[in-house]
N, C-alpha and C positions, 0 to 999 in steps of 0.2 A: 647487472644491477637493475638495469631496465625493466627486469622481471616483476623484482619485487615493487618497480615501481607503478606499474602496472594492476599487482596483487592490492598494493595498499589502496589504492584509487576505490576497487573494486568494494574492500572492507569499509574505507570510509563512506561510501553511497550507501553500501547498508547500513552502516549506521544512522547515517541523516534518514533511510526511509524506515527502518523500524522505529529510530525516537520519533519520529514527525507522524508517518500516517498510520502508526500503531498509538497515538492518543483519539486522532480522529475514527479509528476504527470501532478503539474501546469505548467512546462519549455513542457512536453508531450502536455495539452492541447495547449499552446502559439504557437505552433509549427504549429499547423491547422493553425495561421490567420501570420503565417511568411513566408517570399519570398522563394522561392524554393532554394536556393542556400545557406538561413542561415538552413535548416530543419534539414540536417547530421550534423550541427554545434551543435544544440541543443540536439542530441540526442549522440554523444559523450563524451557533457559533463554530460548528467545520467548517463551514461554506465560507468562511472567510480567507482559508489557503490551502483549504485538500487539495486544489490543483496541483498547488504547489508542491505539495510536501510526495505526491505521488511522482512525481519529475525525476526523484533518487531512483525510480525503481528502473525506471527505462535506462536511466545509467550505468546502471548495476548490469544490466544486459547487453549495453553496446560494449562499456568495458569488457564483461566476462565473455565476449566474442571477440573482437578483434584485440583482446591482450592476450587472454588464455583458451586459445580456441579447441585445443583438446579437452580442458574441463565443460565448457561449451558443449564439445559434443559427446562427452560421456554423460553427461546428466541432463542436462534437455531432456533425450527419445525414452529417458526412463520417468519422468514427470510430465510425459505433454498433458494426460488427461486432468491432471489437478492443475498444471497452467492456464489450461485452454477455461476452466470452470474461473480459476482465478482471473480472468480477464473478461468473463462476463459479469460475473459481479458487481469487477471493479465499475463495469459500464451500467449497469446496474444501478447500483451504488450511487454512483452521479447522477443517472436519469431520476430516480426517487428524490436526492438533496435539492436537483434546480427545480423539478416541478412543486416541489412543497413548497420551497420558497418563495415560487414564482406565483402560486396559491393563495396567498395573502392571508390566510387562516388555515388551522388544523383539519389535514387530509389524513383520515388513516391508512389508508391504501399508502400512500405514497411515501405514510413516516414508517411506515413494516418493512415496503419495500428497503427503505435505506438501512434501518438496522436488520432485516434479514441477508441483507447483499453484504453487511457489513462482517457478519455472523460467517456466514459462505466463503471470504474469501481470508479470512481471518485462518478459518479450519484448512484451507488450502494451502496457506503457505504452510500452517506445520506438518501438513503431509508431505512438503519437497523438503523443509528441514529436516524431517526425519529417516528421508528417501537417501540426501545426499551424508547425513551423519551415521548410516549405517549400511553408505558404500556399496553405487550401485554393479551389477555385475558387470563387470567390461575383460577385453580379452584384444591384446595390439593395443592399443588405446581408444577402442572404437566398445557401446555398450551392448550389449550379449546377453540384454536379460527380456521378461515377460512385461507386457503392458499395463500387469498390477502388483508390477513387483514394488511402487512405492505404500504399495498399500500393509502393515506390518502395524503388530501392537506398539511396538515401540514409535512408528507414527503418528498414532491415535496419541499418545501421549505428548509427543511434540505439537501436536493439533490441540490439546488440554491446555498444556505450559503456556505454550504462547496466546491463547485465547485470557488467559489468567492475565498474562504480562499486560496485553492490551487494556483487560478492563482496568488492570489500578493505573496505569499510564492517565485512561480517559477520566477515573476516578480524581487523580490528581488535576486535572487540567479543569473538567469539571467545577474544583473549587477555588481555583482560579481566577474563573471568569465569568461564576455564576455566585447566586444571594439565594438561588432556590432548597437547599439543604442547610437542614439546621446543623450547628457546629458537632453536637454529636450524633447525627447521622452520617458526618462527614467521618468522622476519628473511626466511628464503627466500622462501614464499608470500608476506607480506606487500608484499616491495619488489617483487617479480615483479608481482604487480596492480598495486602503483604508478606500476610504469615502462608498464603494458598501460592504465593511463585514462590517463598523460600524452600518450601516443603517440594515442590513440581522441580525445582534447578536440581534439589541431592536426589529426589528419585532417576531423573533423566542420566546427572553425572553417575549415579551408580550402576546403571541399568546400560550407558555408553556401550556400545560394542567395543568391543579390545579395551575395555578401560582397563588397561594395563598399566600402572609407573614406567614399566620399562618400554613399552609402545610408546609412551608420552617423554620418552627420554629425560622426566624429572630429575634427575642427578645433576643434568649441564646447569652450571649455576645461572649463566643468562637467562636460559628458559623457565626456572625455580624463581628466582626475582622477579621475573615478568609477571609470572600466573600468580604467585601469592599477593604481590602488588595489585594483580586486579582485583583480587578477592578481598583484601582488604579496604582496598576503597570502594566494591561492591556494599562491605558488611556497616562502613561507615558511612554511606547515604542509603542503605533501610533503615539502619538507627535514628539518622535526619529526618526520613521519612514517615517514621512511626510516629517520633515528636512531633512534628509538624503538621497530623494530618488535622485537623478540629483547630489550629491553632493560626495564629497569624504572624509572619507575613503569609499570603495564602498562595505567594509561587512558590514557597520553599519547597514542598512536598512534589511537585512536579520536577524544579531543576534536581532533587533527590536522583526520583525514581527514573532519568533521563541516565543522571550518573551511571546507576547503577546497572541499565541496561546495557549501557555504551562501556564499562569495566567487565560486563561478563562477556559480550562480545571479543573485548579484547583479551580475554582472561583464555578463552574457546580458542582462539586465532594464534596464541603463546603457545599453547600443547601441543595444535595440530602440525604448524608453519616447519618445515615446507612443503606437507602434505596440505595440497587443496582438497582433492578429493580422497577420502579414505579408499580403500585402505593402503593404498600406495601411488599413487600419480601427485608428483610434486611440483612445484612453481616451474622449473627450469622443465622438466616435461611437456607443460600445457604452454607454455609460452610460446608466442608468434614471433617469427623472424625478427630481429634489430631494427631494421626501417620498419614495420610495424607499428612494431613498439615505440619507436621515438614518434610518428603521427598522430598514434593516440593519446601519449602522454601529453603533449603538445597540445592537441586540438581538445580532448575531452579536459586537461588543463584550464585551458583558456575559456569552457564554457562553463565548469562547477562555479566559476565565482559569479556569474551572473544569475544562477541557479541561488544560491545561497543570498546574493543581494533582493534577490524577488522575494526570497523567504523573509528575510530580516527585515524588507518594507513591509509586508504586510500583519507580521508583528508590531511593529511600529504601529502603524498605523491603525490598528484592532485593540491595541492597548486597554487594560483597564479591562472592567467590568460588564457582562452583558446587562443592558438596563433595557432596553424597549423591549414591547407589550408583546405579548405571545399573539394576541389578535391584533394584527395591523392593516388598514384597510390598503389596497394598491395605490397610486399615486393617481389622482386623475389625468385623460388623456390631454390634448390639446384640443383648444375648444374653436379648432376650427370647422369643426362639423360636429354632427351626432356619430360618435362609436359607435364600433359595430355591438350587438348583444355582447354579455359577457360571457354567456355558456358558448357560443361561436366562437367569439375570441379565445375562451380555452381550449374549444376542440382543435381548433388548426394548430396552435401549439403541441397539444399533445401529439397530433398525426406528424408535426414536422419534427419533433424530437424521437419518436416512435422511428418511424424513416432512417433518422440517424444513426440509431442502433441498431437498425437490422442490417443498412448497410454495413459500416462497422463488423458488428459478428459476422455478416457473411463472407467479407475480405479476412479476416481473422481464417476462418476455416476455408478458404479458397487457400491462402497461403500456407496452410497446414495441410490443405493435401497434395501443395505440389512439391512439401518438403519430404513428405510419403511418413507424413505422422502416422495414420493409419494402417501402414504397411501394405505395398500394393497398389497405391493408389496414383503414384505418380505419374501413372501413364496416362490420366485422364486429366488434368490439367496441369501446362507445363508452365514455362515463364512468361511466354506469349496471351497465356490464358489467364495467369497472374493480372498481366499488364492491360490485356484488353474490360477485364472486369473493374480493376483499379480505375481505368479510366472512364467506364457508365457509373459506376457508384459516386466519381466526382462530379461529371455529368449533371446526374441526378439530384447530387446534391446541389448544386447553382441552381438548376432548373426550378426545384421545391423552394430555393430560396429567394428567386426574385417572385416566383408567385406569388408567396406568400406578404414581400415585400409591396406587391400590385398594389393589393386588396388590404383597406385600410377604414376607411370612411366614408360614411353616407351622409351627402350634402344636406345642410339641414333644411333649407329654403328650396332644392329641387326634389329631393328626397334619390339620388340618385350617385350610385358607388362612386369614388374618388379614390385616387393612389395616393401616397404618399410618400 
């Protein structure tokens, strides 16, 4: 039983990161086809918990490793190249949302950046949905196929679907917490992506590989009640969400369209269970030994609810309306001296954030080639190589950080640098 308790862990993290950082993703994409002067609007209202909401996904990973570490390793070595894109992005993604923000006015560079990262990594994950929904090759339990083998039309369409999902998610959330769209600009866009994922959900189900009934063992009444259940409470929050989208109260069309993801999820999870991976590797196959199992249940346990209270503080606390000015100037420094310029004060920030991501991506792919993503590659750095690069990249990182911490102010009366 352990297993499935394991599995569900697994399914609930996805769910909290597709509802959560699939609104933030889609408000990201919206943001490419928005006027230059709402772009810093939409990107402070992510900035208030994409941290957070991104937190499911690393869960989603330690779960699906140390609970089911044969699904782990049959589907990883066939998605590394769309993960490894998907995690520059995501770093992407962030580097573009704090520098804008921290920008005190409209950058374009910086607001492209976040909805083009947002766009990139968006289209990535539906390349691994579509990679692991149409079963990658594996043979023992270990994966047996080509480095682009998640690449397939029916992934382009998983890459389509879920780029859809996101934007009415961000659509919904959108009206929400913003005044910037008139009521029918809202109803328009809104049902327009409604009617564009109900139409993407029956091509995808039809187009399913093996969508067989009898692959899906439809007949067991448990599994029949499950799946029609979801799709029923699917069909009754698009209906909520189609009323509601131009209309008010103006959450209603968000907690909708949250429903109705989190029912097809579950709706998807009823057909395939106890198949994780198609076309045959089941929960009791991928599952990690009993003491395993009871550490992560246990320990990843005991950490979702602090995961989930961080989310729900800063709901809380974001509540309501975006209302400040899309130009806001930065707060001034302390006036214990003269500041240093402002265009100096930006560059060093941008070099010390710039820094941060190349170490990042370069421990990213240092660690990908001693897992021998690459194929071959393992012999050129091992664990030792891991760990000695781990520790200059940390290094480096303190080092740039009290630096920058040094150098702060120039005394106004001697004219001469000061720390802070």
């Amino acid at each position: 039983m352990l297993e499935y308790a394991a599995y569900a862990l697994v399914l609930f993290s996805l769910g909290m990161y597709v509802v959560l950082d699939g609104y933030d993703l889609g408000v990201g994409m919206l943001s490419l086809a928005a006027r230059p002067e709402r772009r810093r609007e939409y990107g402070e209202i992510v900035a208030t918990a994409w941290d957070a909401n991104e937190s499911w996904l690393i869960l989603v990973g330690v779960v699906l490793w140390a609970g089911l570490p044969a699904a782990y390793a049959v589907v990883l070595p066939g998605v590394y190249l769309p993960l490894i894109v998907l995690l520059v992005s995501i770093i992407l993604r962030g580097l573009g949302l704090e520098m804008h923000s921290a920008a005190g006015r409209y950058r374009r560079g910086w607001a492209l950046l976040f909805g083009g990262a947002s766009l990139a990594a968006t289209v990535c994950q539906g390349l691994v949905l579509g990679a692991v929904l149409t079963g990658p090759h594996q043979r023992n339990g270990a994966f047996h196929g080509g480095a682009f083998d998640w690449f397939s039309l029916y992934g382009v369409l998983c890459a389509l679907g879920l780029v859809v999902v996101y934007l009415l998610a961000g659509a919904a959330w959108l009206q929400d917490k913003t005044e910037g769209w008139s009521r029918s600009g809202v109803r328009r866009t809104g049902r327009t992506l409604l009617v564009a994922t109900v139409v993407m959900a029956v091509v995808l189900g039809l187009l399913l590989p093996d969508a067989d009934p009898q692959q899906f063992q439809l007949g067991q009444p448990v599994r029949a009640v499950l799946f029609w259940l979801a799709v029923g409470v699917a069909a009754v929050a698009g209906a909520v969400a189609w009323h509601g989208f131009g209309r008010r109260p103006d959450w209603r069309p968000f907690a909708a369209v949250a429903t109705m993801t989190a029912s097809g999820l579950l709706g998807l999870a009823a057909l395939c269970l106890p198949v994780v991976v198609p076309p045959g590797l089941t929960v009791h196959q991928a599952a990690s030994p009993h003491s395993s199992q009871v550490f992560l249940v246990l320990g990843v346990g005991l950490c979702m609810p602090f995961v989930l209270a961080y989310n729900i503080y800063a709901w809380r606390s974001f509540r309501g309306k975006y209302s400040d000015p899309v130009e806001s100037p930065l707060p001034p420094l302390p006036a214990r001296g003269r500041a240093l310029p402002a265009v100096a004060a930006s560059t060093g920030a941008a070099r010390t954030i710039v820094r941060r991501v190349l170490l990042t991506v370069l421990g990213i792919l240092a660690t990908g080639l001693s897992q021998d993503v690459f194929g071959g590659s393992s012999d050129l750095i091992g664990p030792i190589g891991v760990t000695v690069l781990g520790g200059t990249a940390l290094a480096a990182w303190i080092v740039g950080d009290r630096r920058d911490g040094r150098a702060g102010y120039f005394d106004a009366d001697t004219g001469a640098e000061t720390t802070s």
